[in-house]
N, C-alpha and C positions, 0 to 999 in steps of 0.2 A: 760455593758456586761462583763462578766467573761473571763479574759484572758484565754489563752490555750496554750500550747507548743506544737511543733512537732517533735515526734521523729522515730528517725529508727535504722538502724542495719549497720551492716559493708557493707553488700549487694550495698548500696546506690550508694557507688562511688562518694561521694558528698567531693571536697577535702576542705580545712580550710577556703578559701578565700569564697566558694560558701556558708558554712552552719554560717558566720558570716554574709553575705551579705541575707542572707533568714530567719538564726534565726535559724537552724534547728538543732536538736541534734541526737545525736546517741549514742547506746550501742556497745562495740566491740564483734566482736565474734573472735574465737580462729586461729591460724594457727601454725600449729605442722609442726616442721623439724626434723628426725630422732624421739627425745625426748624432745627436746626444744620445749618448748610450749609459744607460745607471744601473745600479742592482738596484733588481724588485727584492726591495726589501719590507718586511712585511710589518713592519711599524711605521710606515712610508715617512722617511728619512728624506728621502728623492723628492718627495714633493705631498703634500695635505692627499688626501681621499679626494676632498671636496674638487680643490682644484684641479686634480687629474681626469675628474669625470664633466667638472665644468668646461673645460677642455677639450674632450669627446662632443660634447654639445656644441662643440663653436667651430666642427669640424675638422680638429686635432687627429690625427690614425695615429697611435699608437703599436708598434711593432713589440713581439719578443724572442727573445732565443734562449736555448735549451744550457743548463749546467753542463762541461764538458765532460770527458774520461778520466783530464787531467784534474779535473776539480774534485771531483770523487777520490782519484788517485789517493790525493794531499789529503783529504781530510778522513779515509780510512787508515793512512798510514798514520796519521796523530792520534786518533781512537786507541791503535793497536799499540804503540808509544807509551799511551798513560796506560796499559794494562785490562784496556778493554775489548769485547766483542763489540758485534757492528750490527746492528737490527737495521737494516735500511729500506722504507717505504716508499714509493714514489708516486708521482702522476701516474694515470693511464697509460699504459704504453699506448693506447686509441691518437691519444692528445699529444702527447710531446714525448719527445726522446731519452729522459731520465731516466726511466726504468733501463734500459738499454747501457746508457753510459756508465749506470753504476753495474753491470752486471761485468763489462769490460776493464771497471776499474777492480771489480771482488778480484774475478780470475787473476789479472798480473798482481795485487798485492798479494792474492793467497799463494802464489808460486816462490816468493818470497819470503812470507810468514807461515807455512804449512799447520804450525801450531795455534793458529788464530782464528775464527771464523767469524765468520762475515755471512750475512743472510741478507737477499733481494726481493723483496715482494712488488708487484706490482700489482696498484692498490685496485687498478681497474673504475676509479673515480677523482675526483678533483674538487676542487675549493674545499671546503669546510668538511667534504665528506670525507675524501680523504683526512683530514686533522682530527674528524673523529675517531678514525681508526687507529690512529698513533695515540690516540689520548688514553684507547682502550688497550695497546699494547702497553702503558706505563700504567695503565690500571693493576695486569696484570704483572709484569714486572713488578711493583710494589707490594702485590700479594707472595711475593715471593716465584712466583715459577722463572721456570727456566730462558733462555732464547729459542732453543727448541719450542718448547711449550706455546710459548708467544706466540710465533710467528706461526705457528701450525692452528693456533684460535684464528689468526688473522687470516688466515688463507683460508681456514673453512666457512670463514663468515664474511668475507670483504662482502661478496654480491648478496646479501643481507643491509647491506646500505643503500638506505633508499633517497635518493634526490629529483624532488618535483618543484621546478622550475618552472619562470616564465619571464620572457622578456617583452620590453616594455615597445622595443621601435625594431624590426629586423635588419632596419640598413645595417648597423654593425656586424653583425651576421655572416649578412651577404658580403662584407668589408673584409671578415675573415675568411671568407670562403667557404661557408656552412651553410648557407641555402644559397636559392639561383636567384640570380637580380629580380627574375620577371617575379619570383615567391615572394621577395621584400616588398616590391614595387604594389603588386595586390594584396597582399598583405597590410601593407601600410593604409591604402586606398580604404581596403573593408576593416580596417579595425583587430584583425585577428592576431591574437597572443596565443604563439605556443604554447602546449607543456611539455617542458623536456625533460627526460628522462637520461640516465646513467646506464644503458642498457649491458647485456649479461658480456658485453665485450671492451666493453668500457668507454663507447664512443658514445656524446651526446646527441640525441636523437628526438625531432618532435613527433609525440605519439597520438596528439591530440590535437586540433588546432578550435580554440574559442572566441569568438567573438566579444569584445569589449572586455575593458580592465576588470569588473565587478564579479563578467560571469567567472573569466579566468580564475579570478581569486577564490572567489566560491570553490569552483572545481578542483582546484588545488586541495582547498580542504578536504574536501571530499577524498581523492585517493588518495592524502594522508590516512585518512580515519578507518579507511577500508585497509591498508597495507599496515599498517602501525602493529607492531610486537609489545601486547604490554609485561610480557613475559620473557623479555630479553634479558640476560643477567648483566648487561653492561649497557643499559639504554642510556641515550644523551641524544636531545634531539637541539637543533642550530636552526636558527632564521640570517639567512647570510644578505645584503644590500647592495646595490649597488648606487648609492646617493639619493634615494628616495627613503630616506629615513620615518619622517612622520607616518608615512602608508605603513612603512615595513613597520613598526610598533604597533599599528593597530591589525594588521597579518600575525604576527610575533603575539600579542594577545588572543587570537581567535584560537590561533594554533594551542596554548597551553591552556584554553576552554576545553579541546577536548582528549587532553592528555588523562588518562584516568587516575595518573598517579603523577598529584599534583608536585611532588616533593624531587620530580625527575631533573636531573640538571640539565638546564637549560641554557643556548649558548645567543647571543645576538652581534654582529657586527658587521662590519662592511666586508665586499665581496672585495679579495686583493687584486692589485695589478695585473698577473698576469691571465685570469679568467676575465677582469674588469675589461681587460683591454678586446677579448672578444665578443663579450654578451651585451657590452654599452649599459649607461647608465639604464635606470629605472629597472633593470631583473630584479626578480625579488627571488629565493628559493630557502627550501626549507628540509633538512634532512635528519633522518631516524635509522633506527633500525627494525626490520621488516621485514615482510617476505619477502625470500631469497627473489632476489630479479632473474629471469628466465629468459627475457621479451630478447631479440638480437634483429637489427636493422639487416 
């Protein structure tokens, strides 16, 4: 059977330690400061976690932009070079234009390699959720199945990845362009913290909105416990940060309180770059696999 590699995008959130331990590769996408333009690189080479989010706080905008056709191009024709297939996952097509640019880099490479294939999923999620789903395509790629096989597990379960979010200030939000000034402005005013959701099309969406950090976090737990698959055959649940680390560990504990199978691997780290740059510090979110998501904005 014909090797295959996995790859993804900045999106993943998959830090050095995870995508040497899985296999998994990735393209960077951009993140612009003023004019300074870097690759969101996801070991943040560019610049600490810390300081990227202390940053955000001192009124820094952080911009980003999408991997191109051309970038894809190069790095399926190297795949195909060493003797490989191409499994390639991406951001949301909701969120950013990956899914897309790799679908226009598959076609012209496979006009040229007719013998090669190349596969495009579009993961329909982002940060960690998406990385857990590469983690599960090299689960099963290591079990032996196919690229077929893979991706055909991946597609019938991506919207089984559940992500329940909350963020900590809306102004960044509303900085990206994901709620309206006047929602940030009272928002901020009364206190209230989204939960947001990965909805069945893949755009982040608040479904909830709670008042104060505690009840938030509470409730978060809560439709964890209610949506949680403890019967998933490839469960792995992730507490992602964005610079609020001490909360997020004692969240990240509550959460594996009521995992019923304590020995589930469990992921914790900072939210990267290019999510970072629109949820702002203090989001905290935590993601499994669950009931299939339905809900669509």
């Amino acid at each position: 059977m014909k090797k295959f590699v996995i790859v993804s995008d900045s999106c993943s959130d998959l830090n050095q330690e995870l995508r040497k331990k899985y296999d998994i590769q990735y393209l960077c996408m951009r993140v612009i400061e003023d004019i300074v333009d870097r690759p969101a690189d996801l070991d943040w080479q560019f610049m600490p976690a810390k300081t990227f989010y202390d940053k955000m706080r001192e009124g820094t905008r952080f911009t980003t932009s999408q991997i191109t056709a051309s970038d894809y191009e190069t790095a399926f024709e190297g795949y195909i070079a060493d003797g490989c297939d191409v499994l390639s996952i991406s951001c949301s097509s909701a969120l950013s234009g990956s899914y897309k640019a790799s679908t226009v880099a598959r076609d012209k490479v496979l006009s040229k390699h007719p013998d090669a294939k190349i596969i495009c999923i579009d993961a329909l999620n982002a940060c960690i959720g998406l990385g857990l789903l590469c983690i599960t395509a090299s689960k099963l790629r290591a079990e032996g199945k196919s690229i077929d096989e893979t991706a055909q597990f991946i597609e019938q379960n991506k919207l089984k990845m559940n992500q329940v979010a909350f963020a900590d200030d809306l102004v960044y939000l509303k900085r990206a362009g994901r709620v309206a000034p006047t929602s940030a402005f009272f928002g901020g005013l009364l206190k209230i913290k989204p939960i947001i959701i990965s909805d069945a099309a893949g755009q982040n969406v608040a479904v909830e909105k709670v008042k104060g950090r505690v009840s938030v976090t509470k409730r978060a737990l809560q439709i964890m416990s209610e949506r949680y698959d403890a019967h998933f055959p490839y469960q792995i649940v992730a507490v992602a940060h964005a610079d609020c680390e001490e909360e997020a560990k004692q969240f990240a504990e509550s959460v594996k309180a009521l995992l019923p199978d304590k020995n589930v691997e469990f992921l914790f780290d900072y939210i990267g770059p290019i999510v970072g740059a629109t949820v702002g510090p203090g989001t905290m979110a935590v993601y499994f696999f669950g009931e299939e998501v339905t809900y669509k904005a």
